[in-house]
N, C-alpha and C positions, 0 to 999 in steps of 0.2 A: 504494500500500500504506500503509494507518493505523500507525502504530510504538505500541505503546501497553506500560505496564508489563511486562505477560502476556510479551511477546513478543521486548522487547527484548534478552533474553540470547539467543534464538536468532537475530537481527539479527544480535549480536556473533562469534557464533560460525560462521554466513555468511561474513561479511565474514575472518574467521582461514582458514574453511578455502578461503574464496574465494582469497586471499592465496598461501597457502600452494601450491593447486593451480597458479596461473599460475608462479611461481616454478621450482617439477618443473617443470613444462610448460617453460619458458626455457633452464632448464637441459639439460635432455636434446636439447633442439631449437635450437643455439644459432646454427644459418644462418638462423631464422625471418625475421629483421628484415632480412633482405636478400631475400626473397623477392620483394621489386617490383622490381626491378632485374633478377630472373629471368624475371618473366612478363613484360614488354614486351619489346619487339625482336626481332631475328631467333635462333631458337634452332636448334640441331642438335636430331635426334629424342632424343638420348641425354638432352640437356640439359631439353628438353621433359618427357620422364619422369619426370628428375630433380626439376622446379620439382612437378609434378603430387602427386609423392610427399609434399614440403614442405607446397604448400598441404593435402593431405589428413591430415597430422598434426597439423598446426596445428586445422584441424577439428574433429578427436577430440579437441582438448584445449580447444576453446570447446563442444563438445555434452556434455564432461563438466562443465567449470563448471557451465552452466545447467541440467542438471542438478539438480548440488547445490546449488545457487542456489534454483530452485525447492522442492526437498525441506525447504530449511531454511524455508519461508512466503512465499519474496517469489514475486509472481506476474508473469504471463510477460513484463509489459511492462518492469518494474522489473530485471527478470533480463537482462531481453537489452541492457538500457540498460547494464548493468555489462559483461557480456559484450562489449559494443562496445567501451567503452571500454579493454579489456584487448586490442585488437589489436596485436600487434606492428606497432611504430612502424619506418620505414627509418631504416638508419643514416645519420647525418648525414656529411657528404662537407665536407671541405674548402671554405672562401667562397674563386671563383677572382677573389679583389680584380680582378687582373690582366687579367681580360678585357672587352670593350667593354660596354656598360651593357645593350645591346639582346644580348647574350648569354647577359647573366648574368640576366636576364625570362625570355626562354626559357624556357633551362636550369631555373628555378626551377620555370615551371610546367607545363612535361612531366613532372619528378621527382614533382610535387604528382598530377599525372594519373597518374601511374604507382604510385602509392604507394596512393592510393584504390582503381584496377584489383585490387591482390595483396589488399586489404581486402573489395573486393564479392566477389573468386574464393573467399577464406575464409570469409566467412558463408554465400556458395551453396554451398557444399562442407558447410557444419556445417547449415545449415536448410532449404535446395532451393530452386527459382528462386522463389519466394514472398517470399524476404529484400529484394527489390530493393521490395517495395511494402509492406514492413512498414513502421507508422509508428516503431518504437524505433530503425529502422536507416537512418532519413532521412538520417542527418548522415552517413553512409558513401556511401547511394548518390542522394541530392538536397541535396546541400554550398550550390546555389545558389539554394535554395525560393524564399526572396522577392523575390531579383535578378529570378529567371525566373517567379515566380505567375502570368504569363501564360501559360503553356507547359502542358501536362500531363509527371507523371511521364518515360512514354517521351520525349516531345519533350526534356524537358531532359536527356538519359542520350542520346538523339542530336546535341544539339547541342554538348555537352561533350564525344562521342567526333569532329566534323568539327573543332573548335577545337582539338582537340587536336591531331589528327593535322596540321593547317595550319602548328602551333607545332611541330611537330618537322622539319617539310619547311622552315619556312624558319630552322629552327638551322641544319640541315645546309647549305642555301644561304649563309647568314651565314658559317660555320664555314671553308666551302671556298673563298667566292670572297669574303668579305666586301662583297656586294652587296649593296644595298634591296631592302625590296618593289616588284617591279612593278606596274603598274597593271593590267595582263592577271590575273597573279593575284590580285590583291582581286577582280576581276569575279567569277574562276573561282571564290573562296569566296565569293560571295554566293549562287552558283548552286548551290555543296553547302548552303549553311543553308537556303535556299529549297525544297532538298529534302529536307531533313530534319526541318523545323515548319512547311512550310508558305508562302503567301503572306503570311497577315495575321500567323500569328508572325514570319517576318523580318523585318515591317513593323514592327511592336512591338520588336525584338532591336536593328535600323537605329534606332529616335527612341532607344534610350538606350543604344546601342554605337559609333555611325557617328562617323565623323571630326568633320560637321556636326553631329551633339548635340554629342559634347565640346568642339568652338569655340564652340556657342550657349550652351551654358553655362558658360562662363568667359569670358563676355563681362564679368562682375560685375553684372548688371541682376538683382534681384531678381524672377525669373519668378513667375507660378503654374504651375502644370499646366496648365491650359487655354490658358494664354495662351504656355505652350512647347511644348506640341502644336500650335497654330496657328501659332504664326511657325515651326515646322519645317515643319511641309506646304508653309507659303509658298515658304519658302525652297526646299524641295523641288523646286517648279513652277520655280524661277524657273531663267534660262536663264545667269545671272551669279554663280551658286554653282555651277559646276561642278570647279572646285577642292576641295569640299566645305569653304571654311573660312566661314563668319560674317562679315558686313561690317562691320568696325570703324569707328563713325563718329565722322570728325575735325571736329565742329565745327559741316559745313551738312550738309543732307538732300539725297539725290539718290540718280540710280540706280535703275533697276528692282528689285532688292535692296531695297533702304531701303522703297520704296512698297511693295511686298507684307510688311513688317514692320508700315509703317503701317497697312496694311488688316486686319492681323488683330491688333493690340495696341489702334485707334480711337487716335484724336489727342492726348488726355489722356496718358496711356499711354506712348504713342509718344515725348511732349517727354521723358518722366520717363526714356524709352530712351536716346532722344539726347544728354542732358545727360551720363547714366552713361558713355557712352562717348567725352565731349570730354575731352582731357588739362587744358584749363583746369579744370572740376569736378572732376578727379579730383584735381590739385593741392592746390585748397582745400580739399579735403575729408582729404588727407593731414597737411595742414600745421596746417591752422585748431579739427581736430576733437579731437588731445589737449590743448586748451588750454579745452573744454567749449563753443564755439560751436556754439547751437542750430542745428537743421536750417533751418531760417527764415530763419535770416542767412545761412545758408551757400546758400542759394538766393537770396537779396536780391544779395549778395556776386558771386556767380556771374554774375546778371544785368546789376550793372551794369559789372563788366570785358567782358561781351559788348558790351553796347551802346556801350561806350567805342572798343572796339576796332573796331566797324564804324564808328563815327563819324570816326575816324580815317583810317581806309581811303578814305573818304566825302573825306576832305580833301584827302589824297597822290591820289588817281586825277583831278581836276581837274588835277594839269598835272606833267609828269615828273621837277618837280623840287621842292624844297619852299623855296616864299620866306620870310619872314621876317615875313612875318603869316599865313602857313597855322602858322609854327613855336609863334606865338604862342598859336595858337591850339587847338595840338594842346595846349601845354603849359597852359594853362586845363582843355581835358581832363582829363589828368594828375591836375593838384593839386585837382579836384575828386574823382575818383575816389579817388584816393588819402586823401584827408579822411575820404572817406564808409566806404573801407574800413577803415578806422583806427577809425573809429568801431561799424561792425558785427562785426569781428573780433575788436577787442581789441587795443592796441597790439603783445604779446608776441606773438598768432598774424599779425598782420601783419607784422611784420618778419623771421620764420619763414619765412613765405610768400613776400615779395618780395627776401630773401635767399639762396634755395632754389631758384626759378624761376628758372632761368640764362633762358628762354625769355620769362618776362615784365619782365624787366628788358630783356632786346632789342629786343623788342617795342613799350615802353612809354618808353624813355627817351630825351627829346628828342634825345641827343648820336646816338642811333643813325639816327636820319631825314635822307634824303637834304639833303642843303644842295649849293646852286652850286656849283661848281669853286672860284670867285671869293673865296669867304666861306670857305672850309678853313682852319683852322687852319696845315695844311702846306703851300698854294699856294703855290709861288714867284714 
């Protein structure tokens, strides 16, 4: 609707007697706002009646808005937008701090499913079953349009109503024995989603709901889309994800896992994977990066405490003990890498760093490497 000079005092006078109508309307009907707490659950028929009654008043007092709504010039889309947004809200309930965290999720979003249900029962009641596919009343009944843009309408109003109900079957599980999810029932809800959007929408619902998305993406690898649709399928296939978590890798590559990541990221790709997920880069990059050390060094950096430390490894694995020219020699290591870091870093991020690293000072300082019994300091 254009707002223009002409028109704008009857806007004003809209929006007064808009105003004024919800208000009567609140007041004369003051159980309205607990109406969703009416329509879910188990009801007696009396009570049944009673909700039926509620939502039907509430009705006549949104078909009388828009109504006047309409009458004063705004047209139907702009009317029913206001109209929406005039649904009685549920009343807010006590935060129960007190109870377990996986509780208080629940609880949270069955009430949010229950409050939305008493708001679609009142626009079908005020406009007929039409309301559920009007575009002004999306935000009542498609809350999750562009989560689910792959789904159609009905698909997303059934898959909201099998999550739901899943969410109140294991409140009541939590509630009474305070047990986990079983693994029996995650199956049995794959089996209701799968029948309620289908194969390829489950398949679509699984890359950005499943256990496996949410581990692959908080792996902290800066994915694309393609190249996180492919390492999910990978990992999919693969017979060493069936925990569904993501393979954290510590350092080297291996594993069936890892290679079917390899084969769908290609080898470039792939190091940039494995580097994100070694705790030595993640280190440097913690420690080295508010002090402005480019990306450059910080991969220069990274490389050559890798190749230090396999060099080292390289020295200890020759003989089970470390004599006193391996020591020399590790410690040449050492004060080379150490130069070099000092010098890519920056003196402040390197002392940050090898200050920080309880692990690379262990790792790296001569006094921690095996020596004879003979040569200890404590021999007696």
């Amino acid at each position: 609707m254009k707002i223009t000079r002409l028109n704008i005092s009857i806007v004003a006078n809209a929006i007064l007697l808009t105003t004024t109508s919800v208000l009567a309307w609140r007041i004369a009907h003051p159980e309205a706002h607990r109406v969703s707490n009416a329509i879910s659950g188990e009801r007696s028929q009396s009570a049944a009646v009673k909700d039926a009654a509620i939502v039907n008043n509430v009705a006549l007092g949104l078909k009388s808005t828009y109504a006047k709504l309409t009458s004063c010039g705004f047209d139907d889309a702009h009317a029913k937008q206001l109209v929406t947004a005039l649904l009685p809200a549920q009343e807010d309930a006590a935060y129960p701090y007190w109870r377990a965290s996986v509780m208080k999720q629940l609880s949270e979003r069955v009430t949010e499913y229950d409050d939305r249900q008493a708001k679609r029962a009142m626009l079908i009641a005020a406009f007929g079953p039409a309301a559920a596919r009007d575009p002004p009343f999306a935000a009542v009944f498609q809350p999750f349009g562009q989560r689910w843009e792959y789904l159609s309408g009905e698909q997303r109003l059934a898959l909201e109503d099998v999550l739901s109900q899943e969410q109140k079957a294991r409140l009541t599980i939590v509630e009474r024995t305070g047990a986990s999810v079983t693994a029996s029932r995650s199956a049995g809800l794959q089996v209701k989603i799968q029948e309620a959007i289908g194969a390829d929408g489950a398949r679509e619902y699984n890359l950005r709901e499943s256990t496996l998305s949410q581990s692959l993406g908080n792996t902290g690898f800066n994915f694309t889309e393609n190249e996180f649709r492919g390492v999910y399928a990978a990992l999919k296939e693969s017979e060493s994800v069936e925990s569904g978590s993501a393979p954290m890798i510590m350092g080297a590559p291996g594993g069936p896992a890892l290679e079917k990541i390899k084969e769908a990221l290609g080898a470039e790709r792939y190091e940039d994977y494995r580097k994100s997920q070694d705790p030595e880069y993640k280190a440097l990059v913690a420690t080295a990066s508010p002090y402005g050390v480019s990306a450059a060094n910080l991969d220069l950096a990274y490389r050559l405490t890798t190749d230090t430390r396999v060099q080292i490894a390289r020295i200890q694995s020759k003989s089970p003990v470390v004599n006193a020219q391996s020591r020399t020699a590790i410690k040449a290591l050492q004060d080379s890498r150490d130069s070099k870091l000092r010098e890519l870093l920056g003196p402040n991020a390197f002392e940050r760093f090898t200050a920080s690293t309880v692990w690379f000072n262990r790792s790296f300082n001569p006094s921690a490497m095996i020596v004879p019994m003979s040569q200890r300091a404590d021999h007696n």
